[in-house]
C-alpha positions in Angstrom: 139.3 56.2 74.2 138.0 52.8 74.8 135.7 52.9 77.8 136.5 49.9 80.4 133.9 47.8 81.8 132.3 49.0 85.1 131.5 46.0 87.2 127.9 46.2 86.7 126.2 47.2 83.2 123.1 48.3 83.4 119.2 49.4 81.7 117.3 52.4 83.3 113.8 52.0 82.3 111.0 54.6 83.3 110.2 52.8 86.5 113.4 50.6 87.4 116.6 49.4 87.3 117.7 46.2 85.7 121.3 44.7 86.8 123.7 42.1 84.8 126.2 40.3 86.6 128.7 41.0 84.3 128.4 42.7 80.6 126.7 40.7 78.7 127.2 39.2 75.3 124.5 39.8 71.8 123.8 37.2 69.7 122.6 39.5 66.6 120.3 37.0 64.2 119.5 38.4 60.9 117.7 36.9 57.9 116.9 38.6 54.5 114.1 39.7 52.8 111.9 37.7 55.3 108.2 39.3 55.2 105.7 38.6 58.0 104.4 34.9 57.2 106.2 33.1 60.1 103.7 31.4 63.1 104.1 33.9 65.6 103.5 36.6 63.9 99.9 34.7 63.0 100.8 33.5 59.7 100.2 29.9 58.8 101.7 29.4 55.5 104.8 28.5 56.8 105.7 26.4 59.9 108.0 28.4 61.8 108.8 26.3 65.2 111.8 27.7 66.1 111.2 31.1 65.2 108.3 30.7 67.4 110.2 29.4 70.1 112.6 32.1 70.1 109.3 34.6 70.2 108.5 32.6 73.5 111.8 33.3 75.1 111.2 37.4 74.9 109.3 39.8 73.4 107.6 39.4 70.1 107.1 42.9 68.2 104.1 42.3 66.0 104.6 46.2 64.2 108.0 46.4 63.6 109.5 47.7 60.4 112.6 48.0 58.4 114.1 51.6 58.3 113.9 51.1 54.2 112.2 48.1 52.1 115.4 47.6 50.3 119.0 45.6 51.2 121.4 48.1 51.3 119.6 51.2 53.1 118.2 49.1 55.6 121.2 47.8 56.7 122.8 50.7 56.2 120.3 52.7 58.4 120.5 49.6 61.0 123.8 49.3 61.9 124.6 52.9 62.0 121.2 53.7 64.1 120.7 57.0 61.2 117.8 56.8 58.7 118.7 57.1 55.0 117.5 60.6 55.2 119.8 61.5 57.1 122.7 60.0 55.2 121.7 60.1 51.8 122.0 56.2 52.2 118.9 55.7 50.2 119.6 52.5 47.4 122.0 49.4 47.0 124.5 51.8 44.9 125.9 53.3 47.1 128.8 52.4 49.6 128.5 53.8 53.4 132.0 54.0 54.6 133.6 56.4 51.5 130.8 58.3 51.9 131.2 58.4 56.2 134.9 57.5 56.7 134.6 58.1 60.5 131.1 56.3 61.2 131.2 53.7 63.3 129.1 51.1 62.6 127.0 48.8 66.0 129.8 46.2 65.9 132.4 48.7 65.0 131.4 50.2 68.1 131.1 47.2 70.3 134.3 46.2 69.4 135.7 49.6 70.5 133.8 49.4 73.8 135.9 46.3 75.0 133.5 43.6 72.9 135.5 40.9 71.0 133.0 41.4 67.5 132.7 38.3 65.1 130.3 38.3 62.4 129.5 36.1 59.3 127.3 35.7 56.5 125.7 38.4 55.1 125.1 41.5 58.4 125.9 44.5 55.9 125.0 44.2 52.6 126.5 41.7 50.5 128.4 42.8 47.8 131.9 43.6 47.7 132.5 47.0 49.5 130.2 46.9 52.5 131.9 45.2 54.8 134.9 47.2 55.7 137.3 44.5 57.8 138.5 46.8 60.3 135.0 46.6 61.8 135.5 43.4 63.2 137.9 41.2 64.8 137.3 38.2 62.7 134.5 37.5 60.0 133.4 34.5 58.2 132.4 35.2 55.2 129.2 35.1 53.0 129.0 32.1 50.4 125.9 32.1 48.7 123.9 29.5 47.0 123.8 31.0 43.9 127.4 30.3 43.6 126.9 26.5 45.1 124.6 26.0 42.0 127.3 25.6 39.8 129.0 22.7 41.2 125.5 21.7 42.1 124.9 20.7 38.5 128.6 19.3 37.5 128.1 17.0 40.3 124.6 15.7 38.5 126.2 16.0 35.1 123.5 18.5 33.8 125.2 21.4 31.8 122.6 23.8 33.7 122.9 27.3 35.5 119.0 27.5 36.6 116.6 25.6 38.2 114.2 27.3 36.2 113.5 28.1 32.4 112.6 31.5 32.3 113.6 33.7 29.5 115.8 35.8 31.8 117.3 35.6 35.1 118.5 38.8 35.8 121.4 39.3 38.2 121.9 35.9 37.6 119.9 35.7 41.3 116.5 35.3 39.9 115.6 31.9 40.0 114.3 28.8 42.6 113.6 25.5 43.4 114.3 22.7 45.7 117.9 21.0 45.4 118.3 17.4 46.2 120.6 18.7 48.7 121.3 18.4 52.3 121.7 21.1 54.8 125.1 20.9 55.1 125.9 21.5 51.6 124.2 24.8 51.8 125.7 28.6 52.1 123.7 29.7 55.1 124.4 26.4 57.1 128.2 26.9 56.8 127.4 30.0 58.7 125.8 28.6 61.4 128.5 26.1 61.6 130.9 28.5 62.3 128.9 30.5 64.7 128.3 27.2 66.6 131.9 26.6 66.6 132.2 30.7 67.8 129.9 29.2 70.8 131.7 26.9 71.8 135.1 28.6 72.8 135.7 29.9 75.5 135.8 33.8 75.0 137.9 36.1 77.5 136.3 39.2 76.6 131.6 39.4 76.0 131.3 39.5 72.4 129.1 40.8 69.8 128.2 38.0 67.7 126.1 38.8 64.1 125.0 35.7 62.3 123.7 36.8 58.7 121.3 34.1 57.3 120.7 34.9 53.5 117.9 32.9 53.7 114.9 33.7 52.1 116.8 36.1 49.5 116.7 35.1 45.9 117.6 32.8 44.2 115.0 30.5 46.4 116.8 27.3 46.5 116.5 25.2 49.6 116.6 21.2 49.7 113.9 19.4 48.9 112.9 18.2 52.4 111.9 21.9 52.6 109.0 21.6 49.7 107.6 18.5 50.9 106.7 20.0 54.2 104.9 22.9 53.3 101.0 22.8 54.0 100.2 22.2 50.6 96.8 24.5 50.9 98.8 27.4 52.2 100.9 27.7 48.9 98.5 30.3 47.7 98.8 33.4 45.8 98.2 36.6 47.6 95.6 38.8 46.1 96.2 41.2 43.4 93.1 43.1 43.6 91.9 44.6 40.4 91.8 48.7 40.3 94.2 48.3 43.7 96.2 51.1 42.0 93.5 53.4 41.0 93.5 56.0 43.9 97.3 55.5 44.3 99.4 59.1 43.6 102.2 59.2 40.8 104.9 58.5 43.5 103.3 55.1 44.3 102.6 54.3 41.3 106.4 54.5 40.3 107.4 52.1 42.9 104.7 49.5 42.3 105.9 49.6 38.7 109.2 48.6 39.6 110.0 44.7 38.3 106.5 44.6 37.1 108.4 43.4 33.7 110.2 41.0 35.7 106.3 39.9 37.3 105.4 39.7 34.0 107.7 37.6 33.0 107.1 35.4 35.6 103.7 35.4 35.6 103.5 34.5 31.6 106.1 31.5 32.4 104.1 30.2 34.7 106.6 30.3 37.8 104.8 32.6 40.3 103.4 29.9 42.3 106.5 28.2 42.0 108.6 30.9 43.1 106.2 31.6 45.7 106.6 28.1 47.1 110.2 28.4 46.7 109.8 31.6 48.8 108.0 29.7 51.4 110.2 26.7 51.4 112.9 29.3 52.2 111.3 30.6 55.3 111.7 27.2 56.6 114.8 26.6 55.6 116.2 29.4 57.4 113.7 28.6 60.1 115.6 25.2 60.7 118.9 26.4 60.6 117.9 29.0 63.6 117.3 25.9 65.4 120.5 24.7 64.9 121.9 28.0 65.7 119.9 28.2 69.1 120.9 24.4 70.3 124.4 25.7 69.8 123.9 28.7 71.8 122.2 26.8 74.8 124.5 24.1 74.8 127.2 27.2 75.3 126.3 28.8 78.9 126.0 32.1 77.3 122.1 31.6 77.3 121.9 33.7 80.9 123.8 36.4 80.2 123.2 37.3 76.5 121.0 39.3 74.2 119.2 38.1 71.3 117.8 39.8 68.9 116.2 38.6 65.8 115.2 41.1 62.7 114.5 40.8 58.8 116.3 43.5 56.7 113.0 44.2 55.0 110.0 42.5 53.5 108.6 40.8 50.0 105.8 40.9 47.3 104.1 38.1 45.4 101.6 40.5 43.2 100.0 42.1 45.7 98.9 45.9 44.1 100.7 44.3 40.6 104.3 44.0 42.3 106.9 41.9 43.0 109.7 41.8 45.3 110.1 44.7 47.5 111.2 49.0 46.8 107.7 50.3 48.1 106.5 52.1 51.2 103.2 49.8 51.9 103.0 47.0 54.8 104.3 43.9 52.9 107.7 45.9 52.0 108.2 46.9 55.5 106.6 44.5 58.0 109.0 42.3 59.3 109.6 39.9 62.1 111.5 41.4 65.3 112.7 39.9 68.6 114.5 40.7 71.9 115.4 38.3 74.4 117.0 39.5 77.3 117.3 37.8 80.3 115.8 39.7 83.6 114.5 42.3 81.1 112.3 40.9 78.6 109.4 38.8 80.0 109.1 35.7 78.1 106.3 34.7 75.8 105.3 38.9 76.0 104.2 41.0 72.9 103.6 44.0 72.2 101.9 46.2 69.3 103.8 49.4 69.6 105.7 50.8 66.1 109.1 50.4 66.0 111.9 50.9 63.2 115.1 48.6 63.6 117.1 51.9 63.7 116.1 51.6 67.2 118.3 48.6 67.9 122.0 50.8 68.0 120.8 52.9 70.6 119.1 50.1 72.2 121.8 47.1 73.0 124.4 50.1 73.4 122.1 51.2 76.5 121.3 47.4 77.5 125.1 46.7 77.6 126.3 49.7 79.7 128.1 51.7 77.0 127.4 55.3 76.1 124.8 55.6 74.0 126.3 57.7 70.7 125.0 61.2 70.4 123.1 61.6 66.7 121.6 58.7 66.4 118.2 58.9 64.8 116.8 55.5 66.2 114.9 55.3 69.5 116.1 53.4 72.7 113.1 51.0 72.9 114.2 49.6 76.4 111.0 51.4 78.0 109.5 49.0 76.1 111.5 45.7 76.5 110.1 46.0 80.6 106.9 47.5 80.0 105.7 46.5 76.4 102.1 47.5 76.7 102.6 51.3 77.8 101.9 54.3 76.0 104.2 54.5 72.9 104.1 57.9 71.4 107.0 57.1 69.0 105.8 55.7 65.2 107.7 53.8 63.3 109.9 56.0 60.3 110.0 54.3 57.1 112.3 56.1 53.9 113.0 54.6 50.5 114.3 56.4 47.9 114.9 60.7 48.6 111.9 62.3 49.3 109.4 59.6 50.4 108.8 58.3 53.5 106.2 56.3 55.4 104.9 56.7 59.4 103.3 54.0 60.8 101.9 54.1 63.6 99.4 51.4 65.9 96.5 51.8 63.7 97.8 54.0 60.6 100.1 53.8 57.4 100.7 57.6 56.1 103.3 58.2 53.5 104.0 61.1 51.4 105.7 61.2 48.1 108.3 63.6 46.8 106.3 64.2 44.3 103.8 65.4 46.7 101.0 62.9 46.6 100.0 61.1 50.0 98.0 58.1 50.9 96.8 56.9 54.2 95.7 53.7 55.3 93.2 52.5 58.3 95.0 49.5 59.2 92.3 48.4 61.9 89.8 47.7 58.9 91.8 47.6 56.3 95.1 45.3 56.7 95.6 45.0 53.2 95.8 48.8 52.3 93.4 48.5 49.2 91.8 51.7 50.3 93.5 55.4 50.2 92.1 57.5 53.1 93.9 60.7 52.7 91.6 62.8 51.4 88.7 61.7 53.2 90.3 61.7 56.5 92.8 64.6 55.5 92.9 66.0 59.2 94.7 63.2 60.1 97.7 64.0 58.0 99.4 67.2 59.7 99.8 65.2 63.3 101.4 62.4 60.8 103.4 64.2 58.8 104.9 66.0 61.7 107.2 62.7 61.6 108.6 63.3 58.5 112.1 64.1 58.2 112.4 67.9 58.3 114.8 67.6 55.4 116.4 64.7 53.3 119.7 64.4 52.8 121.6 64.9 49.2 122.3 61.6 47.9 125.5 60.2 48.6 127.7 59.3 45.5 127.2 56.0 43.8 129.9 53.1 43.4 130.8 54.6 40.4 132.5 58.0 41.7 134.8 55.6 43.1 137.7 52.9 42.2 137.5 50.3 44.9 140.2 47.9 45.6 139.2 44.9 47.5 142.8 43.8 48.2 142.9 46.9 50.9 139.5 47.7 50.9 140.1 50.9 50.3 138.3 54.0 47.8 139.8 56.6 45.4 137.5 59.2 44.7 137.5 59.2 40.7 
């Protein structure tokens, strides 16, 4: 039954009460594969003003994580607030909503809650099969740059499908450099031009509005105004320290090994820097067009009675411990930008270094917006903390990829534990770049840790290929 609006929504915190006027409206900001390198956050390789900015309106989480370091699961375990050990969720191959017909996903449930829900670009994951219509009431849809290439080069009269030379370009997705573009012409900005038209209307009913950015996925193409204004000393390789690996167990070892032939190959063609900078140039591209997105939204008159929140699906290698991209449990896979802005909640320019998971952000903006909180949810309502970040935070944050393995992280400490069996366990107060494995030496550590570990993992759910899909209805037949 949908639940009507009482006249006054409100968040119980430990200690008070805070009131809206009327229920407010969520601006939902997502970018992808975004790691930790943005100016709040205390990163200088990139400038990051409006991200920044945004950090000044709220509250800045400098130890948040994604719930998986990989596309699909993270979103998955995101937007339906339940880890990928619980659902089994645990890779890109697999599809959530044959798998959990009846689950509603956060604007699925908004929308049933009385919430007009719009979305665009890419808020699941985005392939064909993840975005199940019925969840919203209108959607623009993701266009990505890859596919912009194409007509990119007819216009130039090049017969070209990469920026790059490489050997291989696998998925067609692995390649960057700038375009001699503007940002009109590219996917992510047609987004925000439809969200800014969105916040210009007039809108009977608060809304739930998701605004995907792709940005900085591969491939890494963003104009070339991008590239010029990098800090040309911040376009730097991380380390790769030798004999990083050497006291890393089997399980570990497995996922650092994962695209090392694609590193190879890019290392040997001499494009890491180069995608690196591409990588960086990104940032900023995606940094700009949240500006644009934000001048939209306060020219609107939403601004005093909205949520924001602002989150990276996961994060990104360059070669640090001999990997690229992302699929591991360490800090750069998993640290990720996260912000909440909420007006007579939040205190601006605040910050706090408490763990969190984004599966905390269902059971959070339900509670913040006066609806009933779904029972089963495995994220944690973090409004205790929106009002009082700096308390005592016994919760870590719960990181899975892949059955069996999972990572806790909590202020000071990185523990994860392998389904193979093998464990490491970082001091993160001396040792940010996890180059040293504690677990044996401080082994009485582990059993308060592991107690965080999922008391079971769920059976992995089927892949795409158990099913025929039709995209016409968006509908499954089990095979």
């Amino acid at each position: 039954m949908m639940r009507k609006f009482i006249t006054l929504a409100v968040l119980a915190t430990a200690s008070q009460t805070v009131a809206w006027g009327a229920p407010p409206n969520v601006l939902f900001i997502s970018v992808d594969d975004m790691n930790d390198w943005v100016g709040c956050l205390g990163s200088d390789r990139v400038p990051t003003p409006n991200i920044d900015a945004l950090a000044e309106r709220g509250l800045l989480f400098t130890n948040a994580h994604a719930p998986s370091p990989k596309c699909a699961p993270s979103r998955a375990a995101i937007l339906t607030g339940k880890r990928a050990s619980t659902t089994g969720l645990y890779s890109n191959s697999h599809w959530w909503r044959p798998a959990y017909p009846e689950m509603l996903t956060l604007p699925h449930y908004f929308k049933e809650h009385g919430y007009y829900a719009a979305g665009g670009g890419k808020v699941h994951h985005h392939t064909p099969g993840f975005n199940p219509p019925d969840q919203w009431d209108e959607y623009f849809d993701l266009i990505q740059d890859k596919d912009l290439i194409v007509g990119y080069f007819k216009r130039r009269g090049e017969d070209r499908r990469f920026l790059t030379d490489m050997p291989r370009h696998p998925n067609d997705s692995l390649d960057w450099g700038p375009m001699e573009a503007e940002d009109e012409e590219m996917g992510d900005a047609l987004t925000v031009r439809w969200a800014s038209e969105f916040l210009k209307k007039k809108h009977e009913k608060p809304f739930f509005l998701a605004v995907g950015l792709f940005q900085p996925h591969l491939p890494f193409y963003a104009p070339t105004k991008y590239f010029d204004a990098l800090p040309r000393d911040q376009v730097k390789l991380p380390v790769n320290k030798p004999g990083d690996l050497d006291d890393i167990p089997e399980g570990g070892q497995i996922m650092a090994a994962l695209r090392r032939e694609d590193l190879r190959m890019i290392e040997e063609s001499g494009e890491l820097l180069n995608a690196l900078e591409s990588y960086m140039a990104s940032i900023s591209h995606a940094d700009a067009l949240l500006g644009e997105l934000m001048q939209a939204f306060d020219a609107s008159g939403y601004a005093g009675n909205a949520i924001i929140v602002f989150w990276s699906d996961h994060g990104y290698a360059f070669g640090e411990k001999d990997h690229y991209a992302k699929n591991t449990l360490w800090e750069r896979s998993t640290h990720v930008p996260f912000i909440v802005v909420a007006p007579g909640v939040t205190k601006p320019g605040s910050s706090t270094d408490n763990p969190v998971d984004l599966t905390c952000l269902y059971p959070t903006l339900t509670n913040l917006c006066g609806l009933p909180v779904p029972e089963g949810l495995d994220g944690v309502d973090i409004g205790p903390l929106l009002k009082q970040p700096n308390q005592n935070w016994d919760h870590p944050a719960i990181i899975d990829f892949l059955k069996g393995n999972t990572a806790i992280r909590t202020k000071d400490w990185r523990y994860i534990r392998y389904e193979k069996g093998g464990e490491e366990l970082y001091d993160h107060a001396s040792d940010p770049n996890e180059w040293t494995n504690l677990a044996e030496k401080y082994d009485y550590l582990i059993p308060e840790l592991k107690a965080w570990l999922p008391s079971e993992y769920a059976n992995t759910t089927p892949s795409k290929n158990a099913y025929t899909f039709d995209l016409d209805t968006y509908t499954w037949e089990r095979k």
